[in-house]
C-alpha positions in Angstrom: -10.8 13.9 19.8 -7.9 16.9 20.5 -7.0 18.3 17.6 -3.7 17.8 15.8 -1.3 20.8 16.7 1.2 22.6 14.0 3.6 21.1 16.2 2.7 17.5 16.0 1.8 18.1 12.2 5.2 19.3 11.4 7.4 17.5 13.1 5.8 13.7 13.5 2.8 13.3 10.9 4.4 15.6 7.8 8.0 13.8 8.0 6.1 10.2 8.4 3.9 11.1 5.5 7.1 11.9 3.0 9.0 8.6 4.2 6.0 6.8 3.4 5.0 7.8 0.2 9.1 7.9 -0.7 9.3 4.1 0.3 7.2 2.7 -3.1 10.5 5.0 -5.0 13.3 3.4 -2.8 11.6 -0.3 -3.2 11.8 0.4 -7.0 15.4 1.6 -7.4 16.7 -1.1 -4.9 14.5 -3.8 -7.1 16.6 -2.3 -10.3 19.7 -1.9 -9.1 19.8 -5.6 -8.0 18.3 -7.0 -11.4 15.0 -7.7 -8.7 12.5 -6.3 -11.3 11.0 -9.6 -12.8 11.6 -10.7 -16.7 10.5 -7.5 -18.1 11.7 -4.5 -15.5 10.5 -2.4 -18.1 6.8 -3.5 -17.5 7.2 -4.0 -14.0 8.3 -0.2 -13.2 5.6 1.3 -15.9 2.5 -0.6 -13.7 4.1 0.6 -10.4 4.8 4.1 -10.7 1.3 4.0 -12.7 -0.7 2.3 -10.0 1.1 4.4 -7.1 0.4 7.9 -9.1 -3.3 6.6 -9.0 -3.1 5.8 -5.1 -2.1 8.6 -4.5 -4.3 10.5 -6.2 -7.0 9.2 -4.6 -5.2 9.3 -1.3 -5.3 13.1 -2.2 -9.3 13.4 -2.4 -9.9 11.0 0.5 -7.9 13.9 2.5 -11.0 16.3 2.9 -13.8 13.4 3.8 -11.1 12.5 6.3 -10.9 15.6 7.7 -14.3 16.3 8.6 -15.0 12.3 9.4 -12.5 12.9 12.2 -13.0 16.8 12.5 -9.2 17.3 12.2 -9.0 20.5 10.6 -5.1 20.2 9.6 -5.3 17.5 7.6 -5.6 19.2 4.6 -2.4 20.7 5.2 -1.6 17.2 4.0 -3.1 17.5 0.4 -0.1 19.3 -1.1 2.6 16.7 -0.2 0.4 14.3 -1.6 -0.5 15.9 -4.7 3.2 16.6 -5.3 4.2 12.7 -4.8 0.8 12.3 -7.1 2.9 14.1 -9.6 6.1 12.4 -9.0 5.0 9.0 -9.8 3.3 10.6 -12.6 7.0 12.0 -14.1 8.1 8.6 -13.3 6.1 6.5 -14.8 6.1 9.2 -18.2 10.1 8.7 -18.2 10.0 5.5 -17.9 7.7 5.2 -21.1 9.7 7.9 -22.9 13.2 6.8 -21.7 13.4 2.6 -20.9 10.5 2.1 -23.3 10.5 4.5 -26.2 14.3 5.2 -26.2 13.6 8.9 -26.4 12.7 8.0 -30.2 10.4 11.4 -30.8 9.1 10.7 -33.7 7.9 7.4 -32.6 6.3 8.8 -29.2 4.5 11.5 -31.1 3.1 8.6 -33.6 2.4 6.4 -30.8 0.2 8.8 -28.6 -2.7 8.9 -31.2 -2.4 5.7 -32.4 -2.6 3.9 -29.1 -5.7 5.0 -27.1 -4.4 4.1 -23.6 -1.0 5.9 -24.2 -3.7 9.3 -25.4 -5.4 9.2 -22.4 -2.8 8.7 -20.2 -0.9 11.7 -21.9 -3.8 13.8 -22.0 -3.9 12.9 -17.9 0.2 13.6 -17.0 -0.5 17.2 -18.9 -3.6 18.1 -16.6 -1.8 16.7 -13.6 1.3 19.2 -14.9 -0.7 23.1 -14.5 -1.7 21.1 -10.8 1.6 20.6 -9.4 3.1 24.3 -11.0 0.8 26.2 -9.3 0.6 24.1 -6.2 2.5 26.9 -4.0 0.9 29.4 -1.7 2.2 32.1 -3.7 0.5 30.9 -6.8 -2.7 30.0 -4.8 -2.4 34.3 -4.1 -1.6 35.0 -7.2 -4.1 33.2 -9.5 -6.9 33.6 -6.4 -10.6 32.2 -7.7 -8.3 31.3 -10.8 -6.9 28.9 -8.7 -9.6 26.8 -7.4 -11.3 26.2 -11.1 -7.8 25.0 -12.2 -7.8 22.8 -9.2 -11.1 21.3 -10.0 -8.8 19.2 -12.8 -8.3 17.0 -9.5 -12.1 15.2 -10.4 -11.3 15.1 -13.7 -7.6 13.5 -13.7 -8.9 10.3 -11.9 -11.7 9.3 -14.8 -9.0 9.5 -17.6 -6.6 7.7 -15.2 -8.8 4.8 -14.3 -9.8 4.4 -18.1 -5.9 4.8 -19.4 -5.6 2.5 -17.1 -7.8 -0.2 -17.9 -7.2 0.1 -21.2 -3.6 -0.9 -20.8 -4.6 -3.7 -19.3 -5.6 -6.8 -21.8 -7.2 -9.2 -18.9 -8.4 -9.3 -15.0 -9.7 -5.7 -14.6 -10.6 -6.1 -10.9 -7.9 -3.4 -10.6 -9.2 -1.1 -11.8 -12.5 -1.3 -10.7 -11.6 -1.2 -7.0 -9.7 1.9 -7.9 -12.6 3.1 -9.5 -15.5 1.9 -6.7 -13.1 4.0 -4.3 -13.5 6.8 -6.4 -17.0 6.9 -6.9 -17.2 6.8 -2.8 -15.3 9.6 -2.8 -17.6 11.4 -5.0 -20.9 10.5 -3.7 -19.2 12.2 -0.4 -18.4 15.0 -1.4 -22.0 15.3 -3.2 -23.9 14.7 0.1 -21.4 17.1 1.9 -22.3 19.8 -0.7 -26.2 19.1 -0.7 -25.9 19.0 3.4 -24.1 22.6 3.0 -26.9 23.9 0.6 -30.2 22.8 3.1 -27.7 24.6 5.9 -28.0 28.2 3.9 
């Protein structure tokens, strides 16, 4: 297979990618600004900027099996996009929770967090997922050097607190979650054979 050129990166697969992962956003503000949300919009736009941070998320780790399954080196040129949308579904689905659900009432957020296991876990998550995007930039890649890569190693953590805040909003039909979380574990048990492969290479 020819390999995917700067060119063709930048100017067809990059824009293509944005629009894409943009769409789930437009969908949702078109759905609220024409009263299209269902009979509680509230719900409705906490589950889908939740369950779209996740995608994503996991969209972002599948990007390096992907590459070397179809040996197309620039594809993790890809990763950063995604992990920024990661992180913009993430702020979305935190305002929404501190904004249309919580009404900016501080003192009631900050009692709700440890009272309310799922909303812990889930905070605990949006504030790992925070340092990630931050320092997401080449320059702070330069900057922080080896730094940077353990900090990035918060990408394998993220999705087990995501997957159980997750779950444990949910009060019936976990099957969800679970195919969320049987995705995951494939993308794990990849990367461990790719790792073991490298180590009988040396």
């Amino acid at each position: 297979m020819k390999n995917i050129s700067d060119r063709q990166l930048s100017l067809i697969i990059k824009p293509s990618l944005f629009i894409l992962c943009l769409l789930p956003f437009i969908f949702l503000l078109i759905a609220a600004l024409t009263d299209d949300l269902g009979t509680n919009p509230v719900e409705t736009l906490t589950h889908e900027t939740g369950e779209w941070a996740l995608r994503l998320l996991l969209i972002t780790l599948f990007i390096t099996p992907l590459r070397r399954l179809t040996g197309q080196p620039s594809l993790i040129k890809l990763r950063r996009m995604l992990g920024l949308f990661t992180f913009f579904y993430a702020l979305l689905h935190f305002i929404t929770y501190v904004w249309l659900d919580q009404f900016f009432d501080w003192s009631e957020i900050l009692e709700d967090i440890p009272k309310r296991p799922f909303i812990t876990i889930g905070f605990i998550s949006f504030v790992l997922l925070l340092p990630l995007a931050l320092t997401s930039t080449n320059a702070m890649q330069r900057r922080l050097k080896k730094k940077w890569l353990t900090l990035h190693k918060l990408v394998y953590v993220i999705p087990v607190l995501v997957l159980i805040h997750f779950t444990w909003s949910l009060k019936a039909d976990y099957s969800e979650p679970i195919i969320y979380a049987s995705f995951f574990m494939l993308l794990m048990l990849a990367r461990l054979l790719d790792s073991r492969k490298k180590a009988l290479q040396l």
